[in-house]
N, C-alpha and C positions, 0 to 999 in steps of 0.2 A: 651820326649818319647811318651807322649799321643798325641803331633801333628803329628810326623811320624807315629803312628798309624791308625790317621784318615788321611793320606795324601795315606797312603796303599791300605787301606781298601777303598777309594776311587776309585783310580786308580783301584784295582781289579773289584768293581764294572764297571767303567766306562769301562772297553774293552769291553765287550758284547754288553754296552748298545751303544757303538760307530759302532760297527762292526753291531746290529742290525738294527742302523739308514743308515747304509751302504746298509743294503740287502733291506732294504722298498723303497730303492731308484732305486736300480740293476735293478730292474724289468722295473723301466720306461725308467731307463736309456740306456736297450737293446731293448728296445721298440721305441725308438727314433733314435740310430744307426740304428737300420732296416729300419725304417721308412724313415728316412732322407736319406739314400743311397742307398736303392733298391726301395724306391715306391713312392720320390719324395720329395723334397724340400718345395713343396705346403701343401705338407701330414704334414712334420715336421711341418710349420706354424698354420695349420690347429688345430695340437696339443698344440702348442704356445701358440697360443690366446687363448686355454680352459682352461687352466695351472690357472691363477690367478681368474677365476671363480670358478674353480673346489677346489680350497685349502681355498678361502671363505668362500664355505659348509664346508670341513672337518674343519675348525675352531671352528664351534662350538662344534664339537667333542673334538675336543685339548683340548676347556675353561674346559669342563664338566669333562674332565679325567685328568687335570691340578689340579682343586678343588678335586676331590676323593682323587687322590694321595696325597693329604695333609692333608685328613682327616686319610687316611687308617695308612696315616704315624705316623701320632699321634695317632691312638689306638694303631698300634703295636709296639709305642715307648710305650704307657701305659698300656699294656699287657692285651686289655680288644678287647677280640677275638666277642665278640657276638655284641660288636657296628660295628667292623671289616663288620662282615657279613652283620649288615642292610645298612650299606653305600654302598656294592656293588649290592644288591637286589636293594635298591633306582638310585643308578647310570645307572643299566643296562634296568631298566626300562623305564627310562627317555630318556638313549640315543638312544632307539630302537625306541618309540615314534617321535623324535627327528628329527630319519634319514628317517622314512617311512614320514614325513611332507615336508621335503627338498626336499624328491628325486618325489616326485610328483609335487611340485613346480616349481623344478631346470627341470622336464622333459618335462612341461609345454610352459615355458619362455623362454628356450634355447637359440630361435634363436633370440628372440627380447634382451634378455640382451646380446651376443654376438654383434650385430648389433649395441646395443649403447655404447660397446667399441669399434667401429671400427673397427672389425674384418674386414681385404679384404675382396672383393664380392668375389674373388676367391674361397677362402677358407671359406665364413662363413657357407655352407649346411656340407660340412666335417666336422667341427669343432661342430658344433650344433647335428648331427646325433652322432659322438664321444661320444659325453656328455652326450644324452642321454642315453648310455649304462651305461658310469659309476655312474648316478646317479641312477639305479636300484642296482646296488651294497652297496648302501650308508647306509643300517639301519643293514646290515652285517659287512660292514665293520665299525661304528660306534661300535659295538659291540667288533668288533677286539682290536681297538685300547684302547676302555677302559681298555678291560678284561686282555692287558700285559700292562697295567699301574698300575692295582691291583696290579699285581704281580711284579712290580718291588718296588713299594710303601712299601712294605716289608721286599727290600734292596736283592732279586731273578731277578738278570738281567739277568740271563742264562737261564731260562724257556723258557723268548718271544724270547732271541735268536734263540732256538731251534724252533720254530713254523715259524719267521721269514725265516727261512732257507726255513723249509716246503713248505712256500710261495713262496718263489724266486725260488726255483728249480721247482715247478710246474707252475708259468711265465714263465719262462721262456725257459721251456720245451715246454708250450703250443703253445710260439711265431709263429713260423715257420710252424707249422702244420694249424693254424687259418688264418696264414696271407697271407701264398704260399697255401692253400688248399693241406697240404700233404697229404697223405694216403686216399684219396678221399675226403675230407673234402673240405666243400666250401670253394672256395678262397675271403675273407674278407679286405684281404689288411689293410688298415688304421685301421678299424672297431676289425679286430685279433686283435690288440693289448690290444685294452679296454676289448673284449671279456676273455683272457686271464687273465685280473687280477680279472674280476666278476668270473669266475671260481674258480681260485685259491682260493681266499678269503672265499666261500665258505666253499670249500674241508677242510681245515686251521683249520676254526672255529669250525668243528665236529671231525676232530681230534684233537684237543688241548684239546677241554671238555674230550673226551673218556679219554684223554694223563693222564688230573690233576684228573679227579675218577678213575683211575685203580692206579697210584702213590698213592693217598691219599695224595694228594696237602692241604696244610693248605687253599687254597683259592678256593679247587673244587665249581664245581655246583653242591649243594649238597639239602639235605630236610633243612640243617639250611641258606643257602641263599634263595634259592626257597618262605621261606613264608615270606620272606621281598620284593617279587616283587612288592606288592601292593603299594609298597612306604610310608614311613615313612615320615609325614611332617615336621617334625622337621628337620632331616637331609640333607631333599630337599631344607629347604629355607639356610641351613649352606653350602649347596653344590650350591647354587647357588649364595649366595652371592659371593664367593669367584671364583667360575666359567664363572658366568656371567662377571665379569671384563677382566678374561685372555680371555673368549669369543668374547667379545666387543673388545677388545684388537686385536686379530687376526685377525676378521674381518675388524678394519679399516685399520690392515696391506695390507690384499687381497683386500680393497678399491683404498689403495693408491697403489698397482702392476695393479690392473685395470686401474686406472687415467695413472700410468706411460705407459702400454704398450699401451693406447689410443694416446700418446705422440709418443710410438719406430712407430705404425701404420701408421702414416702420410707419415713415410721413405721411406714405401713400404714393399713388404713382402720377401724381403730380410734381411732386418732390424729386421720385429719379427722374421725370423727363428735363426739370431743371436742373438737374444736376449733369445730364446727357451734355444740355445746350454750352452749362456753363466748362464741362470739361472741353466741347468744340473751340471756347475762347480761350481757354487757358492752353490748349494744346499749340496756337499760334504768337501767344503771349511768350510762353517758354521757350519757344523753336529758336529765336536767337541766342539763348543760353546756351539751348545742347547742341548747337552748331558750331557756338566757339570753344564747347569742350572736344567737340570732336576737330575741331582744326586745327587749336592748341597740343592736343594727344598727339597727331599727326608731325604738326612740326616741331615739337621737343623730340618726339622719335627719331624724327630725321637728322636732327642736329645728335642725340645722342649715339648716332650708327654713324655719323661724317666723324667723331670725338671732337665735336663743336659744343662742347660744353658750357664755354659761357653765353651761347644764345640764350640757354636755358631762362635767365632773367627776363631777358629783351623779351622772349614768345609771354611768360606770364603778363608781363606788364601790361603786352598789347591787347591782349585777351580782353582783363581788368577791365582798360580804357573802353573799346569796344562795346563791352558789355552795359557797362553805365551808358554812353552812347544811345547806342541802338533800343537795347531795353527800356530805358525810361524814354525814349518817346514815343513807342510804339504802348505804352503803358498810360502812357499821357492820355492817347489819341482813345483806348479803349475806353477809360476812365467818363470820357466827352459822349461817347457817342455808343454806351451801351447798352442802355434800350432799346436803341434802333438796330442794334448789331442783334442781342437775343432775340428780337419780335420775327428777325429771318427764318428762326429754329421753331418760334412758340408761339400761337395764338391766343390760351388764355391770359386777360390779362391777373389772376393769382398768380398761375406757373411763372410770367416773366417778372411779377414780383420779387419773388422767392429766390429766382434766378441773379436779380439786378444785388439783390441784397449781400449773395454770395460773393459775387465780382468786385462788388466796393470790397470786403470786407479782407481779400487775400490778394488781389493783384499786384498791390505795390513789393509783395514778399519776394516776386519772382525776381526780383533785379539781386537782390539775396543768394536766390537758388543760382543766379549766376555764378557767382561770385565765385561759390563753393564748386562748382563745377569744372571752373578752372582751374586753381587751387588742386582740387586732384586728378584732374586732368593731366596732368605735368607731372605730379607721382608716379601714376600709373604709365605714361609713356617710359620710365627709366624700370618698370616690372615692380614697382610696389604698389601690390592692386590691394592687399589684404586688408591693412589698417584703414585706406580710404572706404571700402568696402562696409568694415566692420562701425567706421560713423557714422557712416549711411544708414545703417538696419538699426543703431543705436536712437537716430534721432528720429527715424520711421514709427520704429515701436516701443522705442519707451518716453517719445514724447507725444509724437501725432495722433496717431491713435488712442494711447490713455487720454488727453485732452479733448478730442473729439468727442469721446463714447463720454464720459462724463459731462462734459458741457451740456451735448445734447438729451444725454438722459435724466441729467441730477440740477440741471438749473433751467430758468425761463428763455433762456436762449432758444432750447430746442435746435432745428436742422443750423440753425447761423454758427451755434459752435462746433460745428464738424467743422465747418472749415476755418475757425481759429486756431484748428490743428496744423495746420499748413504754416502758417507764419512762425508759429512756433518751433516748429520742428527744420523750418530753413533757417534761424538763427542759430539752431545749438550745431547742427551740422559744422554751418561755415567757424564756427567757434574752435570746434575740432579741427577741421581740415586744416586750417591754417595753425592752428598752434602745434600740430604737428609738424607740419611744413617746415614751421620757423627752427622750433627745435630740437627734430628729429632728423628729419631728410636731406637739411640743407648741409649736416653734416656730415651726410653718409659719402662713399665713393662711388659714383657714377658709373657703371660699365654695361658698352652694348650685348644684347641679349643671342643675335646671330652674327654669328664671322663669316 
């Protein structure tokens, strides 16, 4: 009774939170159909090649709203509302710092770290000018993303859905007007698209605050968060132990997509505009994985701050299940019908060659990458981020990456074995995770992180 409980109450949570990683993605993903088929294929690459620098920066927003949410989640498993609040004063302080330091950095260097991943001459001024826009958006939208991690750290995955929406329909509304110059509006071409989402973003963030103080949201901006902006040190170095790892973690993710698309580069820029499209599919392929790692984090936190320790089981299980679930038939369905899904993104038919080929040859891995996701998911919510961490960059760079760069350079495969790298390197991951799991963790002592 109490597993199908927590298998429910999961699942309930997780629509929203599936359907909101859905709409955070819509927005680029009609931004690259536009782009790709009315303003050029160079345009789409252009954006390619910004993609694994641009999710670099946002990483360290992830690490930072990765460790809140497991702190926030063990107060409101311990019912202790005013630690609640200093952790999101401490977090939102940090992460605003955080993003006005990248985005002047990231606005800086554009085009010299573009250049040393090989971005084409063709496309590296498009690509670099891009980037620039979106990184003036960066200490806003860092804010974003913490403030509906708050909120779902609570076990409220409908709130950010709703804001989500907010967002996507003002993207997406914005696209066509910025990018064809409608309604007299300069015509920006490549440049609308970026424009469009620093807008939205904005707009988003002032209404979501009005949205949770006129509600009386248990997590508004209120006078009891407000006077923890100054940041509480205690909480900062608790948030950043546990942040800094999933930080570090994600950065040498977007290290090793940097290294790899420096690899698809060599092909030509037919090769990254498929690599563009095929990272569009895979980014919705894997959305149910990293939604049940984050739902799973969520609710082992919660049980671990209640001292509901033996949920701990019950949340993996459902994950698990879930995962196989959901995943493999959304993997099925791409499987059937992915030529017609890449032709959305790409006109040539070489590129959607190149593209189709990639897709066969790595999608069925993700149901894998679930797997492992869970698995330390549930580490990390009890504050053992290090070792889950240190598997992650283990199976990144000393399998992915070696595998790739040698495939593609040293046999006939060419660009198909970059992404041999992928399957490989989700198998040794989940190898790790779990064998750690099994006989490391499961016999350590459990104890909540805030009282």
């Amino acid at each position: 009774m109490q597993h199908n409980q927590t298998w429910k109450a999961m699942l309930i949570f997780l629509i929203p939170l599936i359907l909101s990683n859905s709409l955070q993605s819509i927005g680029q993903l009609i931004g690259s159909v536009v782009v790709g088929r009315w303003v050029g294929e160079d345009a789409l690459a252009a954006i390619s090649a910004f993609f694994p620098l641009f999710f670099l920066l946002v990483s360290f927003s992830i690490g930072v709203g990765s460790g809140s949410s497991i702190l926030i989640g063990q107060a409101f498993g311990a019912r202790n509302e005013d630690r609640m609040k200093a952790i999101i004063g401490t977090t939102l302080t940090f992460s605003f710092i955080l993003g006005i330091v990248l985005a002047i950095v990231g606005g800086i260097f554009a085009t010299d770290i573009l250049r040393m991943m090989g971005t084409p001459e063709n496309v590296l001024d498009m690509s670099a000018h891009y980037a620039r826009i979106l990184f003036f958006s960066m200490p806003i939208m860092f804010i974003f993303n913490v403030y509906t991690t708050f909120i779902r750290g609570i076990g409220d995955s409908k709130t950010p859905f709703y804001f989500l929406i907010v967002y996507t329909v003002l993207n997406v509304g914005l696209l066509p007007f910025l990018i064809f110059g409608w309604l007299g509006l300069p015509e920006l071409g490549l440049y609308g698209a970026a424009y469009a989402g620093l807008v939205s973003v904005v707009i988003t963030v002032i209404v979501m605050l009005v949205y949770l103080k006129v509600k009386e949201h248990p997590l508004r901006f209120d006078a009891s968060v407000r006077k923890h902006l100054k940041m509480d040190g205690q909480i900062l170095k608790l948030l950043l132990r546990l942040g800094v790892p999933a930080s570090v973690n994600m950065i040498l993710i977007s290290l090793s997509e940097i290294a790899v698309i420096s690899f698809v580069n060599v092909f030509g820029s037919e090769a990254t505009a498929a690599y563009g499209a095929v990272n569009q599919v895979v980014s919705y392929v894997q959305m149910p994985a990293v939604s049940l790692g984050i739902a799973v984090s969520i609710f082992a936190a919660q049980a671990i701050g209640g001292n509901q320790f033996d949920r701990l089981k019950q949340v993996i299980r459902a994950g698990a299940i879930l995962n196989l679930i959901i995943g493999g038939v959304l993997i099925l369905l791409v499987y059937v019908f992915s030529r017609d899904i890449l032709s959305w993104f790409l006109t040539s038919e070489n590129t959607i060659n190149i593209a189709h080929s990639l897709v066969m040859i790595t999608l069925w891995s993700y149901l894998i990458f679930g797997q492992a996701q869970i698995v330390g998911a549930v580490m990390r919510a009890s504050g053992t981020v290090l070792w889950p961490m240190l598997f992650s960059i283990f199976s990144i760079w000393l399998v992915e990456v070696p595998v790739a760069y040698y495939l593609s350079k040293h046999t006939a495969l060419g660009i198909e074995g970059v992404w041999i790298g992928y399957p490989a390197a989700f198998i040794v991951n989940l190898i790790l995770q779990y064998g750690y799991y099994q006989l490391v963790w499961k016999k350590k002592k459990i104890t909540r992180l805030v009282e």
